[in-house]
Structures are given as C-alpha cells and as structure tokens.
BALOBA-1460 file (C-alpha; in Angstrom, 3 decimals):
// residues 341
<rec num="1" residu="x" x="0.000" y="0.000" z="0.000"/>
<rec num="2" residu="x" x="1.139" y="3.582" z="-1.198"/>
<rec num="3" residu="x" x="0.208" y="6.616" z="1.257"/>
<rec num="4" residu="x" x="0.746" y="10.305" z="0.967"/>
<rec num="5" residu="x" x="0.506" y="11.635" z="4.249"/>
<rec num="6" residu="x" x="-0.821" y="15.331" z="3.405"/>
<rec num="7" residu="x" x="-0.290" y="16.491" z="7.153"/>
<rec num="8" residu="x" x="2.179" y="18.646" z="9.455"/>
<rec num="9" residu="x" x="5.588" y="17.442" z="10.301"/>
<rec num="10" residu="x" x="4.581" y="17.329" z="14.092"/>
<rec num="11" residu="x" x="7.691" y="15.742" z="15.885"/>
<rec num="12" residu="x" x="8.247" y="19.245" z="17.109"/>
<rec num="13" residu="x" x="4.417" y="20.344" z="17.630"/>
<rec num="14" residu="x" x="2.984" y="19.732" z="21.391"/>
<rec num="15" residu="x" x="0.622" y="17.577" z="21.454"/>
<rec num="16" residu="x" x="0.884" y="16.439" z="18.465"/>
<rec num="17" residu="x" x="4.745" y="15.165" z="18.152"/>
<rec num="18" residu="x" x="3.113" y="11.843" z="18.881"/>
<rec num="19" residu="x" x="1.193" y="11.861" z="15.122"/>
<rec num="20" residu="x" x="4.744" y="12.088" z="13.924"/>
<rec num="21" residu="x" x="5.736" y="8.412" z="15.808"/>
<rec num="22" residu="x" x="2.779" y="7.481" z="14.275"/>
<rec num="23" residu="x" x="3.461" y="7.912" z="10.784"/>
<rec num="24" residu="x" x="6.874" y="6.474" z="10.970"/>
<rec num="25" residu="x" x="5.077" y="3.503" z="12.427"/>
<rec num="26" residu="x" x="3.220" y="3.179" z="9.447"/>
<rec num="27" residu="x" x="6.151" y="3.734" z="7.279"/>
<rec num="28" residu="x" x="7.294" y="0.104" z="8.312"/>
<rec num="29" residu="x" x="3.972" y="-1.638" z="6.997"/>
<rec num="30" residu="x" x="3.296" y="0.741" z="4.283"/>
<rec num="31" residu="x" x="5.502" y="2.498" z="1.614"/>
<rec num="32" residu="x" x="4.593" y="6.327" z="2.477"/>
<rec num="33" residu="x" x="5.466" y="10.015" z="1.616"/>
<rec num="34" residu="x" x="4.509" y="13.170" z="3.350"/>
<rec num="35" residu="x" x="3.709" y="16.240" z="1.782"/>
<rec num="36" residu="x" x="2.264" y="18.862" z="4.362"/>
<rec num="37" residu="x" x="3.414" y="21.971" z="6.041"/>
<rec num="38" residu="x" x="7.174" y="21.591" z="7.554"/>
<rec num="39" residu="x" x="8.190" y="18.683" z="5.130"/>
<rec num="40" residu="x" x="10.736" y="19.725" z="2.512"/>
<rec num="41" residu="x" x="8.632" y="18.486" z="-0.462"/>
<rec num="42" residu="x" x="5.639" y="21.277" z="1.085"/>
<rec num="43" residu="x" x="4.669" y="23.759" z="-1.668"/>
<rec num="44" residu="x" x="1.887" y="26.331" z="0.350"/>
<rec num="45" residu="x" x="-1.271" y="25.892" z="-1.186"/>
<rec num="46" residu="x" x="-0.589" y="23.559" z="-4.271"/>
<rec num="47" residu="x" x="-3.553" y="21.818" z="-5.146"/>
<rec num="48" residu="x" x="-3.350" y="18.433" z="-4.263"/>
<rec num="49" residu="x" x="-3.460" y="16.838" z="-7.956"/>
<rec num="50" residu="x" x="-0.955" y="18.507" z="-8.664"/>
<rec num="51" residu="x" x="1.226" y="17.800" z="-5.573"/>
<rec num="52" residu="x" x="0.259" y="13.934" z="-6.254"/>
<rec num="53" residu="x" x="2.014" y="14.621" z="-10.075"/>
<rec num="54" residu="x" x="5.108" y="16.858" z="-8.578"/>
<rec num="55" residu="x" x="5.685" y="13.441" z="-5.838"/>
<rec num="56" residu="x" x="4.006" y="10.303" z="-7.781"/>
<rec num="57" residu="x" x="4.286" y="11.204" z="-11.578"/>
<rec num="58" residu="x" x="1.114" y="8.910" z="-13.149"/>
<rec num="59" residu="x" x="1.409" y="6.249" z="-10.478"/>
<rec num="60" residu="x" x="-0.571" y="8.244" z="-7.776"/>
<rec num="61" residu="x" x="-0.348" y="6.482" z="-4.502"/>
<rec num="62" residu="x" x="-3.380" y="4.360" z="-3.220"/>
<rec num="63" residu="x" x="-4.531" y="7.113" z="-0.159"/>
<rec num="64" residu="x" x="-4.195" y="10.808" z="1.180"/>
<rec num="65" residu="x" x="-4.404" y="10.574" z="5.035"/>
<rec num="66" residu="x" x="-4.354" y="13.551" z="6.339"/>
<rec num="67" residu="x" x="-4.008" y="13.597" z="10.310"/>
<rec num="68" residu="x" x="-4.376" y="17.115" z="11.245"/>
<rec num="69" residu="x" x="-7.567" y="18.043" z="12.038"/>
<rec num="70" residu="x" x="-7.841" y="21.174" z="9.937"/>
<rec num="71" residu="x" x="-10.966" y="22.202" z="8.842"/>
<rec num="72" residu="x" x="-10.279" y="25.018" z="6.015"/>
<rec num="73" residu="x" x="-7.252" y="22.222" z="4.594"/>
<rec num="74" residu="x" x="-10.241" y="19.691" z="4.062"/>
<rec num="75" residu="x" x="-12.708" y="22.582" z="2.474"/>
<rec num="76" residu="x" x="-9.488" y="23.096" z="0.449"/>
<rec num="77" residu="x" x="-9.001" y="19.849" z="-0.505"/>
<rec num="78" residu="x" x="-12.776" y="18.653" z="-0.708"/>
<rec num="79" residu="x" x="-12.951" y="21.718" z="-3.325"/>
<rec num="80" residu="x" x="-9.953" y="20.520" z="-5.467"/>
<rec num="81" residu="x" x="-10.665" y="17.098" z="-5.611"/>
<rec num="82" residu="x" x="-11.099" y="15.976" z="-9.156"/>
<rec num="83" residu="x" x="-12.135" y="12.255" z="-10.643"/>
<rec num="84" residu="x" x="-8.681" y="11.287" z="-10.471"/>
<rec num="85" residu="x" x="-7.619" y="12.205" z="-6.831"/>
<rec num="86" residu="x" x="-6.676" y="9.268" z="-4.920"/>
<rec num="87" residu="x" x="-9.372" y="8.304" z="-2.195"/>
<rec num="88" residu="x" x="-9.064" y="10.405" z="1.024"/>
<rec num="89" residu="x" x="-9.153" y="10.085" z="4.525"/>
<rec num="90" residu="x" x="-9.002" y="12.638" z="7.056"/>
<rec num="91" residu="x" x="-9.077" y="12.872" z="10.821"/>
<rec num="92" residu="x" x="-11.694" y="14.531" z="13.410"/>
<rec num="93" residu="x" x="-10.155" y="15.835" z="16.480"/>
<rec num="94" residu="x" x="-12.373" y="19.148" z="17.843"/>
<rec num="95" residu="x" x="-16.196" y="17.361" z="17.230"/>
<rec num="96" residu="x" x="-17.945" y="20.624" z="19.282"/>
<rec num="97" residu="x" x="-16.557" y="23.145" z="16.476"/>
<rec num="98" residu="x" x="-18.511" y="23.548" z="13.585"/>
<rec num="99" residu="x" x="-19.859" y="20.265" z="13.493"/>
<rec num="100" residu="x" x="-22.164" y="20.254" z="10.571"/>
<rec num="101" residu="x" x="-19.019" y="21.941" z="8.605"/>
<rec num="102" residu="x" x="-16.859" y="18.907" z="9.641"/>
<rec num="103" residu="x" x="-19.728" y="16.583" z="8.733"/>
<rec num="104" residu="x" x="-20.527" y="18.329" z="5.094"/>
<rec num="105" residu="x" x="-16.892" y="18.481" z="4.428"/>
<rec num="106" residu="x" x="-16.115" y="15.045" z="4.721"/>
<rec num="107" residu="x" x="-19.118" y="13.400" z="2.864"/>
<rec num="108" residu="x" x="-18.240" y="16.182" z="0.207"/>
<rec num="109" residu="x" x="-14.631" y="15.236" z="-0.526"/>
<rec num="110" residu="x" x="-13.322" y="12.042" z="1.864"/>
<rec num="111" residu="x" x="-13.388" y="8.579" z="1.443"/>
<rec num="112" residu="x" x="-13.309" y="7.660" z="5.205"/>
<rec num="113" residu="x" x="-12.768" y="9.449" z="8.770"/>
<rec num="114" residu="x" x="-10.488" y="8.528" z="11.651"/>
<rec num="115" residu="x" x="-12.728" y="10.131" z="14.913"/>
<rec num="116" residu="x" x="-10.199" y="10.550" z="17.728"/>
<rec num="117" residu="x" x="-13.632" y="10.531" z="19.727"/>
<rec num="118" residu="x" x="-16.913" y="9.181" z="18.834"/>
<rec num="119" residu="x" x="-19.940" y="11.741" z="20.390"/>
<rec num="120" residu="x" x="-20.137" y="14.987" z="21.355"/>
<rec num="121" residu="x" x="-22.829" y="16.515" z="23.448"/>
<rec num="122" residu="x" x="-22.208" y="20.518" z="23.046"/>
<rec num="123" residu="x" x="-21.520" y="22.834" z="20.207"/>
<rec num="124" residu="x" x="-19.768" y="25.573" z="20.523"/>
<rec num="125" residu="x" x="-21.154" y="28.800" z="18.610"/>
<rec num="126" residu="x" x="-19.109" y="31.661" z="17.436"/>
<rec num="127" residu="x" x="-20.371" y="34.918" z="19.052"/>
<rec num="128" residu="x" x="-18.378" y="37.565" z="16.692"/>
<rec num="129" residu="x" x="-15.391" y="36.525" z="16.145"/>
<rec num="130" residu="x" x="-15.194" y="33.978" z="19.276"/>
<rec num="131" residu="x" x="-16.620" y="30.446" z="20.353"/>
<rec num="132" residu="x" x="-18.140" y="31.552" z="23.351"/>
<rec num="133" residu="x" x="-22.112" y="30.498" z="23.186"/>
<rec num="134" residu="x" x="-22.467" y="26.751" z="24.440"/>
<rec num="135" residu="x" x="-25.383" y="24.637" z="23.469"/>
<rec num="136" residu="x" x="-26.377" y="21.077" z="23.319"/>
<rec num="137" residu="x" x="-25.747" y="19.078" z="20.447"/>
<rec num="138" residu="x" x="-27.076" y="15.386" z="19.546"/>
<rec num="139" residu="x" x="-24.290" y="13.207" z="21.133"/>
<rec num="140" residu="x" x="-24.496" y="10.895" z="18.208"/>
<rec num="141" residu="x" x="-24.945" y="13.648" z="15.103"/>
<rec num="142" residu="x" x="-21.350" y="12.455" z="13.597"/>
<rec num="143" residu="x" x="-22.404" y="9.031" z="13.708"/>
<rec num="144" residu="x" x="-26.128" y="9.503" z="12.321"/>
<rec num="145" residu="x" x="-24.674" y="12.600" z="9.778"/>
<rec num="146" residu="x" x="-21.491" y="11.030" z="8.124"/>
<rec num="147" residu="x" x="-22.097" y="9.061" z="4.828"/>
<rec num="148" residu="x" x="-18.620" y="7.880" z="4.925"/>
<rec num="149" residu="x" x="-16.556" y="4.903" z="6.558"/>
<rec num="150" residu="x" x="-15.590" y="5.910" z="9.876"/>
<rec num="151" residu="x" x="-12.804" y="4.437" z="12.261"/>
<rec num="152" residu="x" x="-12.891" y="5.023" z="15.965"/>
<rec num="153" residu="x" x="-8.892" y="6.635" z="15.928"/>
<rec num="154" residu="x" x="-8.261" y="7.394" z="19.572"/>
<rec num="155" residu="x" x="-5.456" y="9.142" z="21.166"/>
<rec num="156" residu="x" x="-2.261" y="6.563" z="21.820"/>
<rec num="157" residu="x" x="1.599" y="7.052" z="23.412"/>
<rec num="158" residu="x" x="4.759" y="5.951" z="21.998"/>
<rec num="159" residu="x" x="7.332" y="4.554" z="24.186"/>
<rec num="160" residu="x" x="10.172" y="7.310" z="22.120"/>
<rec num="161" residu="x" x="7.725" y="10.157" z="24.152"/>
<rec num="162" residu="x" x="6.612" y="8.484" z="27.139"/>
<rec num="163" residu="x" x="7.983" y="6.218" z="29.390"/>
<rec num="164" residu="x" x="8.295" y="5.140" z="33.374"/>
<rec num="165" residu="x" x="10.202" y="6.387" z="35.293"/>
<rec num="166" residu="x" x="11.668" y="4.957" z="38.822"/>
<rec num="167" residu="x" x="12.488" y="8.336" z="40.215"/>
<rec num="168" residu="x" x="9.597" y="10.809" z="41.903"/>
<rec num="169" residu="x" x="9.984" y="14.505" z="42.060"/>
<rec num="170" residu="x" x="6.338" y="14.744" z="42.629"/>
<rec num="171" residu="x" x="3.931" y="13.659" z="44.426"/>
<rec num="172" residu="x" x="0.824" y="15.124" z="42.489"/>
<rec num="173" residu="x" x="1.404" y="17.253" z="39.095"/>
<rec num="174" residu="x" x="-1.734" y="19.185" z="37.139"/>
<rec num="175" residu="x" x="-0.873" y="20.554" z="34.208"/>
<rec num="176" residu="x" x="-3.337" y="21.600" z="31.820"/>
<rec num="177" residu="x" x="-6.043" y="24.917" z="30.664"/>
<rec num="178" residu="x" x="-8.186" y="25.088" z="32.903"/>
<rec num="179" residu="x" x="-11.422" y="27.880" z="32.033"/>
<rec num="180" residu="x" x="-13.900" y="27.020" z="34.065"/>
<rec num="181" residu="x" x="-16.886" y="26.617" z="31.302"/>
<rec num="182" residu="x" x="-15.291" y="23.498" z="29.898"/>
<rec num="183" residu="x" x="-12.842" y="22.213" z="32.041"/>
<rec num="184" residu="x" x="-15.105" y="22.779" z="35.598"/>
<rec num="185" residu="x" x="-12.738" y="19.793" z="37.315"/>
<rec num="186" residu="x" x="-9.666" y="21.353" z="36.120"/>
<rec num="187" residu="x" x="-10.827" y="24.604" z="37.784"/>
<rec num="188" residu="x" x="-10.939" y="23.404" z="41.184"/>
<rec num="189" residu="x" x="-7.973" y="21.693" z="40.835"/>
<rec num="190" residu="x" x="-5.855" y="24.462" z="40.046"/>
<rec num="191" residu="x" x="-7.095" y="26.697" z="42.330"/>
<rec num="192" residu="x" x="-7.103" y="23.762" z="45.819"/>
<rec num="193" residu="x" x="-4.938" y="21.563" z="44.588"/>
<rec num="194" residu="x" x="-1.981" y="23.422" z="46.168"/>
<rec num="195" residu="x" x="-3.893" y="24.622" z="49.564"/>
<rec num="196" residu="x" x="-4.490" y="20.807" z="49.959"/>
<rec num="197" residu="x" x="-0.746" y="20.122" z="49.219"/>
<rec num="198" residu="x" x="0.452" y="22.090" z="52.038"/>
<rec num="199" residu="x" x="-1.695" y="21.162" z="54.230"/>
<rec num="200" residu="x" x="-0.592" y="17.293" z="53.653"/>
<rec num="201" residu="x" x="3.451" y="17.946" z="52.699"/>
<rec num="202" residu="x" x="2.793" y="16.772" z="49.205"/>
<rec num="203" residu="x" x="5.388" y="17.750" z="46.641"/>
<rec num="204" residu="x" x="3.059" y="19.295" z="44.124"/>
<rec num="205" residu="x" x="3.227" y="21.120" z="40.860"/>
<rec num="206" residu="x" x="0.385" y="22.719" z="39.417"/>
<rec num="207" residu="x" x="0.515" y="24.885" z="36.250"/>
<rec num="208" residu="x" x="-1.431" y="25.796" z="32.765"/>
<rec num="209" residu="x" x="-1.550" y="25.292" z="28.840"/>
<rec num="210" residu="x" x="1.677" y="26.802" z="27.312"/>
<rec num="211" residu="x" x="0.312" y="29.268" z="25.047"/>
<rec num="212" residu="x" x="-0.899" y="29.081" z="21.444"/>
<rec num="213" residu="x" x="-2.743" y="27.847" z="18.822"/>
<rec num="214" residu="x" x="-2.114" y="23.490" z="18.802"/>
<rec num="215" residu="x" x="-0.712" y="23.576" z="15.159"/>
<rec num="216" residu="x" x="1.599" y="26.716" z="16.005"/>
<rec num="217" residu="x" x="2.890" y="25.058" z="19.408"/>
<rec num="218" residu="x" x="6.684" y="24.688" z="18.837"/>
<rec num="219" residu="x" x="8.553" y="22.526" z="21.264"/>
<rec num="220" residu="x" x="11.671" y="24.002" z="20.873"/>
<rec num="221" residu="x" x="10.819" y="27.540" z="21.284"/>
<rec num="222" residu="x" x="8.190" y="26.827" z="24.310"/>
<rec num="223" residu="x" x="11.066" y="24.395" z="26.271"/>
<rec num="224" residu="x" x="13.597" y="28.218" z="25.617"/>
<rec num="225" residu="x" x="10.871" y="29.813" z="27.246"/>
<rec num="226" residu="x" x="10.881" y="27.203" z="30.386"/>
<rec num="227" residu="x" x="7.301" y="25.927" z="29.473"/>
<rec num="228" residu="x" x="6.474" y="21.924" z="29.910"/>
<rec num="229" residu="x" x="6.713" y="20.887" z="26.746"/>
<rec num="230" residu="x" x="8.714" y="18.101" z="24.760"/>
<rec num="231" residu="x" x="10.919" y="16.089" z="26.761"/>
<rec num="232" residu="x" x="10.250" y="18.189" z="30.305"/>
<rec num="233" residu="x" x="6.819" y="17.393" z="29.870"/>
<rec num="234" residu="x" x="7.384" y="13.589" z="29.640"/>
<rec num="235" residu="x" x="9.758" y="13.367" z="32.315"/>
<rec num="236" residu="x" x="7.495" y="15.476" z="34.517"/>
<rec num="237" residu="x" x="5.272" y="13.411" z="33.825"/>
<rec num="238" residu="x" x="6.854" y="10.387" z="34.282"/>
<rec num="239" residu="x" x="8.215" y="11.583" z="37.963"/>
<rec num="240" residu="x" x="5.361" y="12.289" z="39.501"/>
<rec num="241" residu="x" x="3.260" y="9.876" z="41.204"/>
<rec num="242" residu="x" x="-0.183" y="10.753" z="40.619"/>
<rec num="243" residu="x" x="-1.076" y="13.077" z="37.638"/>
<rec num="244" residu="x" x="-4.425" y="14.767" z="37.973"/>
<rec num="245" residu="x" x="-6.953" y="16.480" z="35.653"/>
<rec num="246" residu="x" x="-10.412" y="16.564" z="34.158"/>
<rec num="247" residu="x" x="-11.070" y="15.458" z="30.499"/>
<rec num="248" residu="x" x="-13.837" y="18.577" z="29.393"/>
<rec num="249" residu="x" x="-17.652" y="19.383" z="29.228"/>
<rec num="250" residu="x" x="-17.533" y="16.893" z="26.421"/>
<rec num="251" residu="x" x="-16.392" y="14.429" z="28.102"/>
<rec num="252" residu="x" x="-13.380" y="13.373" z="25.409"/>
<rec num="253" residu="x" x="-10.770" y="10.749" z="25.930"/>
<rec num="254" residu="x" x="-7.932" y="12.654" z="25.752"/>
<rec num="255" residu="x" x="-4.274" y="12.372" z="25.103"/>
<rec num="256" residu="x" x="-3.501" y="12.928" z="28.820"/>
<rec num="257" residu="x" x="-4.851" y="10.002" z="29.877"/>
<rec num="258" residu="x" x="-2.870" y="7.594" z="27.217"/>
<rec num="259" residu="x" x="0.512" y="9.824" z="28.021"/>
<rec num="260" residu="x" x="0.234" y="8.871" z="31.821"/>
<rec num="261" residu="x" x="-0.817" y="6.000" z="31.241"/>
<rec num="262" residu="x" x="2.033" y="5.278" z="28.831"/>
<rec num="263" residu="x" x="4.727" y="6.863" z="31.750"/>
<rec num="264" residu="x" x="4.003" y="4.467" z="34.242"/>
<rec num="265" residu="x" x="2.164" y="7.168" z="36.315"/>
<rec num="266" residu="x" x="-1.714" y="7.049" z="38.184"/>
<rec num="267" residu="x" x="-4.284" y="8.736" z="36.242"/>
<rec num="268" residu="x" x="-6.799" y="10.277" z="38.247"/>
<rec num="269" residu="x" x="-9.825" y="12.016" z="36.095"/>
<rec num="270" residu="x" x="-13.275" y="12.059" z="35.415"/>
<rec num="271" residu="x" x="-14.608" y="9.420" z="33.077"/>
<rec num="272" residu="x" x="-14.476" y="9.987" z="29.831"/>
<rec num="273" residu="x" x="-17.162" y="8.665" z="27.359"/>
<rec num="274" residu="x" x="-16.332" y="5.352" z="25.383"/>
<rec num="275" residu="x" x="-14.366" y="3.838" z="28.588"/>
<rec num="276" residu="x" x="-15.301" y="0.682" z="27.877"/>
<rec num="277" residu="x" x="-14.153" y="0.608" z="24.333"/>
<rec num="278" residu="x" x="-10.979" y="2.145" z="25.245"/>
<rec num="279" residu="x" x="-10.518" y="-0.826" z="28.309"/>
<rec num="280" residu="x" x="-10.374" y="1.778" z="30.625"/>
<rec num="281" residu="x" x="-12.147" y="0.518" z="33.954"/>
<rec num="282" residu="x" x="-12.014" y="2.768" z="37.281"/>
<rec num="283" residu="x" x="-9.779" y="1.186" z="40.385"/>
<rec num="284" residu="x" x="-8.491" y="-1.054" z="37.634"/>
<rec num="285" residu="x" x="-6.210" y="0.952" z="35.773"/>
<rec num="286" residu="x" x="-7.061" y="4.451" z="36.723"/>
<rec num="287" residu="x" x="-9.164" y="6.393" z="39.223"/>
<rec num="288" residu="x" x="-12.274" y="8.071" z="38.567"/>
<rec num="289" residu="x" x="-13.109" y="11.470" z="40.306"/>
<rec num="290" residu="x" x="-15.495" y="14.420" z="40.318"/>
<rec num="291" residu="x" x="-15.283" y="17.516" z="42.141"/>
<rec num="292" residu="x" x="-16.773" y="16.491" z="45.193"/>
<rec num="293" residu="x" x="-14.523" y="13.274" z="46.177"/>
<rec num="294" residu="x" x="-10.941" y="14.018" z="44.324"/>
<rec num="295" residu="x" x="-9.707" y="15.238" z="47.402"/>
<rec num="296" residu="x" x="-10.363" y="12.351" z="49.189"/>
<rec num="297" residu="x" x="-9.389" y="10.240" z="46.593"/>
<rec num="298" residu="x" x="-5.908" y="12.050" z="45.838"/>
<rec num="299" residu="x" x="-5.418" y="11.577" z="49.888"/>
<rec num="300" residu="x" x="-5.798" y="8.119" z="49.802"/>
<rec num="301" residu="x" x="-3.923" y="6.961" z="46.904"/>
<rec num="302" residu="x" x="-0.604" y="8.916" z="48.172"/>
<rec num="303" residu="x" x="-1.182" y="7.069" z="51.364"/>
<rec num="304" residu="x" x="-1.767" y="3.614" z="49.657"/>
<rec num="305" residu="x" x="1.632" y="3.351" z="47.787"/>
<rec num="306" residu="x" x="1.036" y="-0.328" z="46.857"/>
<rec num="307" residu="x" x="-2.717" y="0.135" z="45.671"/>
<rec num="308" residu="x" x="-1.472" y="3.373" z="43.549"/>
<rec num="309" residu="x" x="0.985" y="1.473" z="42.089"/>
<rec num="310" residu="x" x="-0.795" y="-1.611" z="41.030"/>
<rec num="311" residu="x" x="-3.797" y="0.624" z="38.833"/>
<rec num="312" residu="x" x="-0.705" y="2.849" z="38.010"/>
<rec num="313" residu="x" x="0.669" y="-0.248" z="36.202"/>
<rec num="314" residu="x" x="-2.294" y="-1.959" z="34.912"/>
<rec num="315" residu="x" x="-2.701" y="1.308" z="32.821"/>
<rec num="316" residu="x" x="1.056" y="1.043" z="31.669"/>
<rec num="317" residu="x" x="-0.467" y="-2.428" z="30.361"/>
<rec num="318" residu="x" x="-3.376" y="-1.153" z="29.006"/>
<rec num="319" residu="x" x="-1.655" y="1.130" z="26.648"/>
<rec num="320" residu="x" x="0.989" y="-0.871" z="25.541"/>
<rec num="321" residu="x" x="-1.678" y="-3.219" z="24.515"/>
<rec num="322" residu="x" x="-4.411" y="-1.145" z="23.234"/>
<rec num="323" residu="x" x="-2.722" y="2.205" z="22.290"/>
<rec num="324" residu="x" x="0.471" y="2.278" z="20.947"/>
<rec num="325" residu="x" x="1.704" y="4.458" z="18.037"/>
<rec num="326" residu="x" x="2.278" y="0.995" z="16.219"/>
<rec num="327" residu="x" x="-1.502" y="-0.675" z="17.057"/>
<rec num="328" residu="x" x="-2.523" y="2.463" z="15.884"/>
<rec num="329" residu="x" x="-0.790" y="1.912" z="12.788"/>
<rec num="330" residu="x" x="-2.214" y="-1.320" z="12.263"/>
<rec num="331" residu="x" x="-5.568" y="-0.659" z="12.540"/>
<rec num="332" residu="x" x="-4.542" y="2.581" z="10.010"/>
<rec num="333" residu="x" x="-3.165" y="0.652" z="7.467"/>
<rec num="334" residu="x" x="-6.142" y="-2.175" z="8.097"/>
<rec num="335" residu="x" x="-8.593" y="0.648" z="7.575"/>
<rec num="336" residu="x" x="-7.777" y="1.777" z="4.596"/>
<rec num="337" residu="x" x="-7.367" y="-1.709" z="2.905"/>
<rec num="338" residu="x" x="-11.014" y="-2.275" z="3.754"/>
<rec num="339" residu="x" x="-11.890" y="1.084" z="2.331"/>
<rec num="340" residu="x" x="-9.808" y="-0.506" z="-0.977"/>
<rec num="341" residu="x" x="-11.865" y="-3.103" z="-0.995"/>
C-alpha cells in the first residue's frame, strides 16, 4: 500500500509530536510520503493533484491521510478534488466546532474518517469573532450525519515520548487549561490543589496550557521559554506519582490520559465517554473522580503506595496493549485496505 501523508511534520508540535511516531510507524507496513506543512517536499497551497504529479508522476499512490484536524485544509481539498484524486481520509479531532461543517466536508470530498472521539454533546457557537455560546448538540450527530466509513482513531503514546520512570519529584502534578466553562474539574484543581498540598506535605506542581494555537505550538521555542513541553513534559510526567486532571464538558478521551498511562504514572480524572471501548475501567487501571470526592481520593492513593501502584501499572499495560503508536498503525493501514476493498 502507497500513502501520501498530506499532514504537518509534528515531531516538534505539542501535542501532536506523537502523530509524527505514528506515521513512521506506518512507514514500516506501508511504503509512504509526506507532503504537508514543515516537510521539505511542502509547496503552500498547491492543489493536491498537482502535488500527487510533482511526488508520484502517473502512479498516484493508493490514499491521502491527512491527520491534522484542519478544517479550512479539508474545504481546500474537498474543493480541489477531481475524478482522479486518490481516495481520502481525514481525521476529526475538535467534534464541538462547527460540526455540521466537519460533517458536510467530509461526505463532500473524503473517502473515510479517523474520529479521535466518537460523540459529542455541546456545540460551541461563534459569538463575533469567538466560540463563546455553548449549546447542546445530539451526542451521536457524527455518527447519524457522516455518509462515509468511519474508524474510531483514539489518542495513543509511543514509548520514544513516554515512558516510566523509577524516580519521583512529585507527588501530584496538574498541568493543563483550565477555564472554568469546559474544564469545571480542572478549575478546582488548580485553584485547591496546592492549599491541599500544604496542608498534607505533598510535593506538588500545578501549572497551565503553554500558550498558542495546537498547530503553532513549537517545542523548541516553548522548552527556551521554560514551558512543559517536549521532553520536560514527559519526564514530569513520568516523575510524579499521581497526575491529575479533568477530560472537558464533552467528556473526550484525551491524550492525557494515554501519556500517563504510557509513563508508568496514576491517572486520576473524570470518566471519559467510550471507557469501555478504550478498556479503561475505574480502580483497575485508573481512578475516577469528580469535584466532590478528588480530594479524598488524591489523599488516599498517596497514602496507599502499593494500591497506587498496582492501577498505576495496569494502565502502563493497558496502553501498551491497546494504544500504541504501532496498534494504531495497524488498525490505520487495516482501515484503509477495507476502504480498498
């Protein structure tokens, strides 16, 4: 199989250097070329026929997968697409943004869509120039709405990124945004967490989202600026004991818990939808709390070393069985040869 993997070089994004692992992953099982933003073979807004002739001459690869979750790319691409653009497949990341855009976009121009989550139950309206008006949306309108293949893509780690570690700075770390309309838990974390810290003698560290747009997130410049990103990040995370957040409003699976997981470390969050698909179970591999009972919770499980370490390492297994860069690659590659029929 022959891919052209029309998204951002992301090894030094946040967030998203974990795509990159990804794609290298499914350069072992697949022959592949990338095209997108940061690659040298980029040319800013080429239509993609003719990037497919520039890379492929007339023996145009089998798929476009495009993993970036970029709504005007896909109108740009779902506009250029012509009888003899190879099938495409793009991603779904931000479900409560312009959902019947996303939706419309992809049953225009896409062959199939990898759904880092699968429902969604609030859209968020632009007031101006801003997303600021909340309202409820049909959990399931992706799933009753697309006309396409879909492939339940969730967030994974990658071993390169995120690993244990035997050594503890920290007792409890929260890193994350934290607005109170859509992250409510991460709120009153970030604002007791550390009064309940000193009260105890935890070592705790508590900070927020380094700034920026996702796409426009550069580790390099962020680490020069002394923000957690990159390699800090994953040792940070990796050396603390218990690392503590809430997943959203929405309720998403995401990439925190699979990057704990993945560094050997306790998750402790709210439930996030699809747990059961994801073989996430709570007091089995990581601890579920709200914002009446985390403090409690957190108490215990720093006081319980042997209990805290057994879920702590049942989610290490977890991931490494369920979400790694190369399952995900897998069930990539897997996809698309069903969509090939």
């Amino acid at each position: 199989m022959r891919i052209l993997f029309n998204t951002y070089r992301s090894d030094d994004l946040v967030n998203l250097n974990v795509v990159h692992y990804l794609e290298q992953e499914v350069a072992r099982i697949a022959e592949c070329q990338w095209s997108g933003r940061g690659w040298e073979s980029h040319v800013p807004g080429e239509p993609i026929d003719e990037t497919v002739r520039r890379l492929y001459g007339n023996d145009p690869p089998d798929f476009i997968v495009d993993n970036n979750a970029d709504l005007p790319e896909y109108r740009r691409l779902a506009d250029a697409r012509t009888e003899g653009t190879p099938r495409m497949v793009m991603t779904v990341n931000d479900m409560h943004l312009d959902p019947e855009d996303w939706v419309a976009t992809a049953n225009r121009g896409f062959s199939g869509v990898l759904m880092r989550y699968l429902y969604c139950p609030y859209v968020k309206r632009k007031i101006l120039s801003r997303y600021d008006l909340i309202r409820k949306l049909s959990p399931t309108y992706y799933l009753d709405n697309l006309k396409v293949p879909c492939l339940h893509f969730p967030w994974f780690t990658d071993e390169r990124i995120y690993s244990p570690s035997e050594e503890k700075d920290h007792d409890v770390v929260f890193l994350g945004s934290y607005r109170k309309r859509i992250y409510p838990l991460r709120h009153d974390l970030y604002h007791n967490l550390p009064r309940l810290c000193k009260e105890h003698g935890y070592r705790c560290l508590v900070g927020g989202r380094p700034p920026g747009k996702t796409p426009d997130r550069n580790i390099s410049a962020l680490a020069k600026q002394g923000y957690f990103v990159g390699d800090s990040y994953a040792r940070t995370v990796a050396r603390s004991k218990i690392f503590i957040f809430g997943n959203s409003i929405f309720d998403y699976p995401l990439s925190k818990y699979f990057e704990v997981m993945g560094s050997g470390t306790l998750v402790m969050a709210d439930r996030p939808q699809t747990e059961k698909e994801l073989h996430f179970e709570p007091g089995v591999n990581y601890v579920a709390i709200t914002r009446e009972d985390w403090r409690e919770k957190l108490v215990y499980y720093l006081e319980n070393e042997d209990e805290r370490e057994r879920i702590a390492r049942k989610g290490y297994e977890t991931v490494t069985k369920y979400h790694s860069s190369n399952v995900r690659a897998r069930q990539l590659v897997d996809f698309l040869q069903k969509l090939g029929g």
